[in-house]
C-alpha positions in Angstrom: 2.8 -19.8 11.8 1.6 -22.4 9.8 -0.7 -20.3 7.9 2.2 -17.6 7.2 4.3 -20.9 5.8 1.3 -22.3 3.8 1.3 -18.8 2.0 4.8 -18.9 1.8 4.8 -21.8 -0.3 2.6 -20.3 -2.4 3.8 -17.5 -2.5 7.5 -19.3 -3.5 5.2 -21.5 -6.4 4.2 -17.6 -7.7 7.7 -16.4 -8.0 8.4 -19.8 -9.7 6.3 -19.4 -12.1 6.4 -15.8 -12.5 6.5 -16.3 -16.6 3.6 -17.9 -16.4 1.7 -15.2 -14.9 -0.8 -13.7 -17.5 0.2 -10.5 -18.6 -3.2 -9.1 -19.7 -3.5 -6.8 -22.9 -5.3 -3.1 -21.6 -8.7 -4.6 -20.8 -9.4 -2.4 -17.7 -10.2 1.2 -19.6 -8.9 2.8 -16.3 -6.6 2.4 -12.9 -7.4 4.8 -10.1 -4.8 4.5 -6.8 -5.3 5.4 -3.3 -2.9 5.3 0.0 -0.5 6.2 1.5 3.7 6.1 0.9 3.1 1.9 -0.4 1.5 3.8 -3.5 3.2 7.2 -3.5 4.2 7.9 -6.7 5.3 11.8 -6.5 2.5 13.5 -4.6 4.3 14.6 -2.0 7.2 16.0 -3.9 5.9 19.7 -3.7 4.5 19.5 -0.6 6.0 21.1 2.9 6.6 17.8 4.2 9.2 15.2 5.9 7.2 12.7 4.0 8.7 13.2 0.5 12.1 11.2 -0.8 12.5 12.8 -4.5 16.2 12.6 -3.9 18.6 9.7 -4.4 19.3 6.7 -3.2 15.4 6.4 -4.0 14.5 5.2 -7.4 18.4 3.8 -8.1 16.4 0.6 -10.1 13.5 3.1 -11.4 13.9 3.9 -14.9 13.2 7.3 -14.8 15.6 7.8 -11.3 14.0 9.5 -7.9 9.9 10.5 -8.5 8.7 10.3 -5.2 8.5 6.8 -5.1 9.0 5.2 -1.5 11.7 2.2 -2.9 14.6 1.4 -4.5 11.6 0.7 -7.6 8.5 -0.2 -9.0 5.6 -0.1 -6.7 3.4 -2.6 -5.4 0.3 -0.3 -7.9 3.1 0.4 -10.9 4.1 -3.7 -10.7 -0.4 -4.4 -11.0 -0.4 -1.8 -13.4 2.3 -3.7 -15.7 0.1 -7.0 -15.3 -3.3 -5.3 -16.0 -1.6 -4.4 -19.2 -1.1 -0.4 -18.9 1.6 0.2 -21.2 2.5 3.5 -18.7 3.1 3.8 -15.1 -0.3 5.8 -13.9 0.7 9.0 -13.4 0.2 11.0 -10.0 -2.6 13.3 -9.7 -0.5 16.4 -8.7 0.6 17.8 -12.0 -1.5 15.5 -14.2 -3.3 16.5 -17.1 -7.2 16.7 -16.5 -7.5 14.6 -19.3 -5.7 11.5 -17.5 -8.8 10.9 -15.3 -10.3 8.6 -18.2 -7.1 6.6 -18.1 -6.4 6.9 -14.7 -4.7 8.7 -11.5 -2.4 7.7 -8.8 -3.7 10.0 -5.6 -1.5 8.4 -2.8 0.3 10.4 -0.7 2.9 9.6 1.8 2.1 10.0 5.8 -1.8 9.8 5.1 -4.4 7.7 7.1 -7.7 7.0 7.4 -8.2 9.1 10.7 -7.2 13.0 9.9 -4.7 14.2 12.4 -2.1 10.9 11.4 1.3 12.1 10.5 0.8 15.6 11.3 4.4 15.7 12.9 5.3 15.1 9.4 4.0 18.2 8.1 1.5 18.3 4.8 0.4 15.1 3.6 -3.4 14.3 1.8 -5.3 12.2 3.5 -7.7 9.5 2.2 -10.9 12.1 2.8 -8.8 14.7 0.5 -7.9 11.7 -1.9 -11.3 11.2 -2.7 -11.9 15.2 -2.8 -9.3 15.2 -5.4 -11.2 11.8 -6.9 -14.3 13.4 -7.6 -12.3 16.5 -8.5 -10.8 15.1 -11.3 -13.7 13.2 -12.9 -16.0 15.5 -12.4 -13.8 18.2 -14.1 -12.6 15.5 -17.0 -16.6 14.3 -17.7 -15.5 10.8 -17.3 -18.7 8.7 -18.0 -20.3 6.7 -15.3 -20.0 3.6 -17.0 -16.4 3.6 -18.1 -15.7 4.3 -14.2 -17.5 1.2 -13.0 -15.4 -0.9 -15.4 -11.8 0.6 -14.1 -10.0 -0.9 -11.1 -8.7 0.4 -8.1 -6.5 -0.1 -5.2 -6.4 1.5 -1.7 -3.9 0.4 1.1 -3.8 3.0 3.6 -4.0 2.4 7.6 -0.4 1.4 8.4 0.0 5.5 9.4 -2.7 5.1 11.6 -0.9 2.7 14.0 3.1 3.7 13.2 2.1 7.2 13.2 -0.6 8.4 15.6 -1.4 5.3 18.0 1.7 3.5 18.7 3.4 7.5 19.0 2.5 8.9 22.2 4.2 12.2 21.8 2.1 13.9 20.1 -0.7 11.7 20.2 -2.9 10.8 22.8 -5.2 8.0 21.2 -3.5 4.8 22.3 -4.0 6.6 26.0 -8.1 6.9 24.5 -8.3 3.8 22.9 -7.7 -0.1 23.4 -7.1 -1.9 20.5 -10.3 -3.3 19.6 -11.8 0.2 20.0 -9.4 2.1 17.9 -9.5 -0.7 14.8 -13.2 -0.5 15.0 -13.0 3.7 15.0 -10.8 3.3 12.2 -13.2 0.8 10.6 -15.9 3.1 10.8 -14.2 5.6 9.2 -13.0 3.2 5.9 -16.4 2.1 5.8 -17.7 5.7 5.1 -14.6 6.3 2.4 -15.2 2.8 0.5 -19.3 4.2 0.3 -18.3 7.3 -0.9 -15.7 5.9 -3.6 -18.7 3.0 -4.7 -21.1 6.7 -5.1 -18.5 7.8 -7.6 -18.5 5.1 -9.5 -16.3 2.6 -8.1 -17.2 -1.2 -8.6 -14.0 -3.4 -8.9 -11.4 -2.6 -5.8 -8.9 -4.4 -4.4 -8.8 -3.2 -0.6 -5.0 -3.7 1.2 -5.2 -5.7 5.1 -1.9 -3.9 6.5 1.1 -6.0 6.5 3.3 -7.3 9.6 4.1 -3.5 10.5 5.3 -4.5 13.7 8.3 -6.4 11.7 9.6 -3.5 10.1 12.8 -2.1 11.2 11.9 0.9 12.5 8.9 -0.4 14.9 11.4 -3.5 16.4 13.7 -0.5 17.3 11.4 1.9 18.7 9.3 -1.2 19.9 11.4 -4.2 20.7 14.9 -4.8 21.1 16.0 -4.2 17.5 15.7 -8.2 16.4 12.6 -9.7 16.8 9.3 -8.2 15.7 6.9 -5.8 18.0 3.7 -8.3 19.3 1.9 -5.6 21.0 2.0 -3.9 17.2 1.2 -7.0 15.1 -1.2 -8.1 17.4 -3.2 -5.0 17.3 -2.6 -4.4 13.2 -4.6 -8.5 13.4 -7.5 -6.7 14.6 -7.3 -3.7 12.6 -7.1 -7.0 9.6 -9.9 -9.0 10.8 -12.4 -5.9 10.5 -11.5 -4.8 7.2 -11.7 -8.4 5.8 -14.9 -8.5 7.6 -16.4 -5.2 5.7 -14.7 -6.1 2.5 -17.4 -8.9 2.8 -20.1 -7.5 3.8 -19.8 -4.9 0.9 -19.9 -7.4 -1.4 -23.2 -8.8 -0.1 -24.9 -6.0 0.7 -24.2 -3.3 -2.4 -25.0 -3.8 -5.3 -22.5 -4.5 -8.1 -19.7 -4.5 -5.5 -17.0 -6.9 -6.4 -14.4 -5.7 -3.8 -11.5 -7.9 -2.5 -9.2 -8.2 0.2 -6.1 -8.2 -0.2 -4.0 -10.5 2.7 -0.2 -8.8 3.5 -0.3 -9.9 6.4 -0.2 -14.1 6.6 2.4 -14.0 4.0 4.5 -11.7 5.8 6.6 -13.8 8.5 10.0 -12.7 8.4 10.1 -16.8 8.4 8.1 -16.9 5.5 10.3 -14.2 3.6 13.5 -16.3 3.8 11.7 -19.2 2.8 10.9 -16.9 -0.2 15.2 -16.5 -1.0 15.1 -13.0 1.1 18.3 -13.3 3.2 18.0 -9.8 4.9 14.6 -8.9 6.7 15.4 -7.0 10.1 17.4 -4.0 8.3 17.4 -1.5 5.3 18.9 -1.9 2.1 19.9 1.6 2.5 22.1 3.8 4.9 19.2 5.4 7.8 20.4 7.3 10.7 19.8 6.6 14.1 16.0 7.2 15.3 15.1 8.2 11.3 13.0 5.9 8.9 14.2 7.3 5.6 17.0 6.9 3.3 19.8 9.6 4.0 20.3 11.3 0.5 23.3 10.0 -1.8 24.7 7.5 1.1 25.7 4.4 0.4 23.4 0.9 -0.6 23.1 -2.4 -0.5 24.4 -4.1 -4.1 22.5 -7.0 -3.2 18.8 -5.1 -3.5 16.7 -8.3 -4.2 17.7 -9.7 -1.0 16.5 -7.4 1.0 12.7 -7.3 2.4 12.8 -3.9 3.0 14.6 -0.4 1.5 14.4 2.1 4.4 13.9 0.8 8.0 9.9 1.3 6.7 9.4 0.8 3.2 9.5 -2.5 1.3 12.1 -3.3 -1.4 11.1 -3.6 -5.2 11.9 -6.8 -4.6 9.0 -7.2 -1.8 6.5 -5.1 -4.1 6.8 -7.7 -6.6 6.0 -10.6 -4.6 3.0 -8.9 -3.3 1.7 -7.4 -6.9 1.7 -11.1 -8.5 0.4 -12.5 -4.9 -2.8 -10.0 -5.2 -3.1 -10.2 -9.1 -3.0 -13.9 -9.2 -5.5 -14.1 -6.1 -2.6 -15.9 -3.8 -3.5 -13.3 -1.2 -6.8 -11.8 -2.0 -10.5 -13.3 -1.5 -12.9 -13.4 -2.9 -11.3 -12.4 -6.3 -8.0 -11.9 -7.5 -6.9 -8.7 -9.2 -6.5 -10.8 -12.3 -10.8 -11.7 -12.7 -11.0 -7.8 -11.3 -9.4 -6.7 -14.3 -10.8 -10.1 -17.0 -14.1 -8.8 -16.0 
């Protein structure tokens, strides 16, 4: 608890000074995205899936309306985007022009995890292995020059599926009956660990690598998991060790391959419902917009919240624009990340 409140405060000291946050001009020549619906920024939308909201109320603060974008917003990769000093939101890689690999791509899809069965109650969904398919795909096809990809940046936050949707779902999923904790984070440890080789093979230096957040406080998990009010322990508590690992490899990356400047990024300290009202959130145990019983997503053109930047979270699962922007200048001005921040990712 004390750590979550010593973030807090630091967290409250960013949002403070959010004018004095360095904006950078374009010094990164490229931003490539992976993950899952945290990053989604349309991937999904043509897919035969649950795990698409290209409808309203999604994007009601997003300029251009509903994309495919999992909140009321910006995302936590469009908001890092902005302060790396992209001048456009990087696009999504379904529909994008082959020429948009030497700027950039945004592969995320919603539902995806590490491990390749995750979500698949969902319906189609590309998962992290297919991401970096479509990766090499699209570099390879573009020519993009080796050396101009070691100088990009980019972000992967994927895992939360992993746990909401395979292990901590029994029906149909029998891994949490297979696994204990410990064992499953370090199966799903393995399996980053090959993805994070495979992206540093294709050219990958300078990544900024997403710990999962307090899952276990979202709506939707202290329904299905607790009594509606108070977060799931069982679920934190197992996310903790899925965190530890990947903080864990993030480091040893970074000793033992060359060139590797990855970081971890920390969502999880921060993200105490205690420590959100301390940061002037006055609604964290329910959605910003109308969800029907024993659903996670918005229901389309229902009624929401006025109040959107007092809200933690959009749908009883996704975070409010509001939350992505605390997070985005947390990891870019290194409040949250070790050993770098996003900010000396991109400087460099």
């Amino acid at each position: 608890m004390i750590e979550g409140m010593f973030k807090a405060c630091w967290l409250v000291a960013t949002i403070m000074f959010a004018a004095a946050t360095m904006v950078y001009g374009q010094q990164e020549p490229c931003f490539f995205v992976f993950g899952d619906s945290m990053s989604d920024n349309g991937n999904n939308n043509n897919l035969k899936s649950e795990a698409k909201v290209n409808f309203s109320p999604y994007g009601i603060d997003f300029p251009q309306g509903p994309t495919g974008r999992f909140s009321n917003g910006r995302t936590i990769p469009d908001i890092i985007g902005e302060l790396s000093g992209f001048k456009d939101f990087i696009p999504p890689f379904a529909g994008a022009s082959p020429e948009q690999a030497h700027t950039g791509m945004n592969y995320a899809s919603g539902g995806s995890g590490l491990r390749e069965e995750t979500s698949e109650h969902l319906g189609d969904r590309i998962s992290i292995r297919k991401q970096l398919q479509n990766h090499k795909t699209a570099i390879t096809k573009a020519n993009v020059p080796a050396e101009r990809l070691q100088q990009c940046l980019y972000t992967i936050n994927i895992g939360s599926n992993d746990y909401i949707n395979n292990y901590f779902m029994s029906n149909p999923y029998n891994t949490k009956r297979r696994y204990t904790p410990k064992q499953y984070a370090y199966s799903l440890i393995i399996i980053y660990r090959s993805h994070l080789k495979n992206l540093y093979r294709l050219g990958a230096r300078k990544v900024a690598v997403f710990g999962l957040s307090q899952i276990g406080c979202t709506p939707k998990i202290m329904k299905s998991h607790s009594d509606g009010k108070i977060c799931s322990r069982e679920v934190n508590e197992a996310v903790k060790i899925f965190n530890k690992n990947l903080d864990d490899l993030v480091m040893d990356f970074n000793k033992k391959v060359r060139g590797a400047k990855f970081t971890f990024v920390d969502l999880f300290s921060g993200g105490d419902p205690l420590a959100f009202k301390f940061l002037g959130f006055k609604v964290g145990d329910k959605s910003c917009c109308t969800v029907n019983p024993g659903e996670e997503l918005c229901v389309p053109n229902q009624p929401v919240c006025a109040n959107r930047t007092e809200y933690v979270f959009w749908d009883d699962l996704h975070s409010s624009e509001a939350t992505n922007m605390v997070v985005a200048k947390g990891s870019f001005d290194g409040i949250i990340t070790k050993p770098y921040s996003i900010a000396q990712l991109v400087k460099e």
